[in-house]
KENUVEX-239843 format. One line per 5 residues: number of its first residue (from 0); their letters; for each residue x, y, z of N, C-alpha, C. Coordinates in steps of 0.001 Angstrom, whole numbers, plus 500000, padded with zeros to 6 digits. Layout:
<rs>
NUM	a	X,Y,Z,X,Y,Z,X,Y,Z | ...
</rs>
This chain:
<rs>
0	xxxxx	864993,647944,202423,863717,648589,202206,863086,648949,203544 | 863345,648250,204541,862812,648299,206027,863132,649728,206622 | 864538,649866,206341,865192,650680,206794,864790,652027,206340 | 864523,651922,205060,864075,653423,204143,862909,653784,204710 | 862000,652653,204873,860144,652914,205507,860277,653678,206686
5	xxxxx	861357,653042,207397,861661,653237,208818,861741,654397,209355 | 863296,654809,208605,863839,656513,208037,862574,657434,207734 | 861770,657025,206964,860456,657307,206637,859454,658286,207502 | 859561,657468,208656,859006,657531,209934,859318,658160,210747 | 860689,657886,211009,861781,658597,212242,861787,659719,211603
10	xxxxx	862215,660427,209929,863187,661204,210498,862828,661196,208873 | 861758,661495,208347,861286,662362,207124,862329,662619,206408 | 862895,663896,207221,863812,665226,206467,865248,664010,205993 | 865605,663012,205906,866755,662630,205655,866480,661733,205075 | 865304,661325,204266,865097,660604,203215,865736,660780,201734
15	xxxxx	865609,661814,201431,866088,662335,200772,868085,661838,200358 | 868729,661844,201774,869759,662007,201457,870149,660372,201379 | 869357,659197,201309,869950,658038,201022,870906,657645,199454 | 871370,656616,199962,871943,656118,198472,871918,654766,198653 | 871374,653762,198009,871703,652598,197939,873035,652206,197393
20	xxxxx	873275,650957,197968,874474,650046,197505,873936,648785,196897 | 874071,647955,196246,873118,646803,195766,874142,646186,195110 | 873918,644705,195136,874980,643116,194561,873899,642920,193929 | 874983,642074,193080,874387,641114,192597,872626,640147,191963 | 873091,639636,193545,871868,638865,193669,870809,640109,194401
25	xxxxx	869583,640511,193771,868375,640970,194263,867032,640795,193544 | 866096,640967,194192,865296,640436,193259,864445,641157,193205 | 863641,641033,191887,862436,642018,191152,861715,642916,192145 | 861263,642609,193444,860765,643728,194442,861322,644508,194613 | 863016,643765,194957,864201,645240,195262,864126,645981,193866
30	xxxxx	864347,645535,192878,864233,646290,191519,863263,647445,191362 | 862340,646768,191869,860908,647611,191870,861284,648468,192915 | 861240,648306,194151,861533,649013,194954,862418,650616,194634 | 863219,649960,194632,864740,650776,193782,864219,651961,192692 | 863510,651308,191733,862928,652427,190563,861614,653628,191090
35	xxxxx	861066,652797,192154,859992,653975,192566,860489,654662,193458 | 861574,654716,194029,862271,655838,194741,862993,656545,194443 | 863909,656291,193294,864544,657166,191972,865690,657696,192803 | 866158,657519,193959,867647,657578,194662,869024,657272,194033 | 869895,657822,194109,870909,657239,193460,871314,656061,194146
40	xxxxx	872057,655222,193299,872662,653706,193970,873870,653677,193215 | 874790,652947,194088,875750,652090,193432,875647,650842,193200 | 876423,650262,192024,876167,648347,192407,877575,648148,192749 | 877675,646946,193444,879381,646315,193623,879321,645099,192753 | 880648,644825,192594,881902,645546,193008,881767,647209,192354
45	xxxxx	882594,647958,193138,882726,649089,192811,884254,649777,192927 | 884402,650880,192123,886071,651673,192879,885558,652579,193411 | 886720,652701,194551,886853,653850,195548,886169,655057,194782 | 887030,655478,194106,886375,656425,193056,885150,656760,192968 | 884277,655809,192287,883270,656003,191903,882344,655969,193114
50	xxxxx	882679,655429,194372,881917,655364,195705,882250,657053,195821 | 883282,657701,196405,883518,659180,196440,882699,660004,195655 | 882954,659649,193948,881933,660468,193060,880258,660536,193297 | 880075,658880,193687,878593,659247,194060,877765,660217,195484 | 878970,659845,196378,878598,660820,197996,879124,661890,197489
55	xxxxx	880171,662514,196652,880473,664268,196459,878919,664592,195838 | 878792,663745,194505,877247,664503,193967,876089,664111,194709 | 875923,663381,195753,874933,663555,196567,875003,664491,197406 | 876179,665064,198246,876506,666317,198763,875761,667164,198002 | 876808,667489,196986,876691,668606,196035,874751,668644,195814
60	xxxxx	874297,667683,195850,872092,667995,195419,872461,668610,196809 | 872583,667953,197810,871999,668268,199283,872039,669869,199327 | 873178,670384,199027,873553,671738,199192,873016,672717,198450 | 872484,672503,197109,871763,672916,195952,870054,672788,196658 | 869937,671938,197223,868751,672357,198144,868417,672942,199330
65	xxxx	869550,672808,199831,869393,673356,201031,869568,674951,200776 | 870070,675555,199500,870520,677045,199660,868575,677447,198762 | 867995,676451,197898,867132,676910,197752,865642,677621,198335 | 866209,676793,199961,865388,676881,201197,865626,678385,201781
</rs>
């Protein structure tokens, strides 16, 4: 979450392009956290696969916005 505020700060324009990764163990703030930013995430364990599928369709928004610009 530090890191996102942070990003936040530094460097606005690339907020946008995060993705969380998340285990297991987290707790109700991260939850909270997590839902009011509406980012895509993965949880682990995960497959290769589905790590690839989530960065191609995060590409794929990035580019869908960027041509709308």
């Amino acid at each position: 979450m530090e890191f996102f505020e942070e990003l936040g700060r530094v460097a606005p324009e690339q907020v946008k392009r995060v993705v969380f990764m998340t285990g297991d163990a987290f707790t109700v703030q991260v939850q909270h956290f997590l839902a009011s930013v509406g980012h895509r995430r993965i949880e682990k364990p995960f497959k290769a696969q589905d790590l690839r599928d989530l960065v191609q369709a995060q590409i794929n928004a990035s580019l869908a916005e960027t041509a709308k610009e």
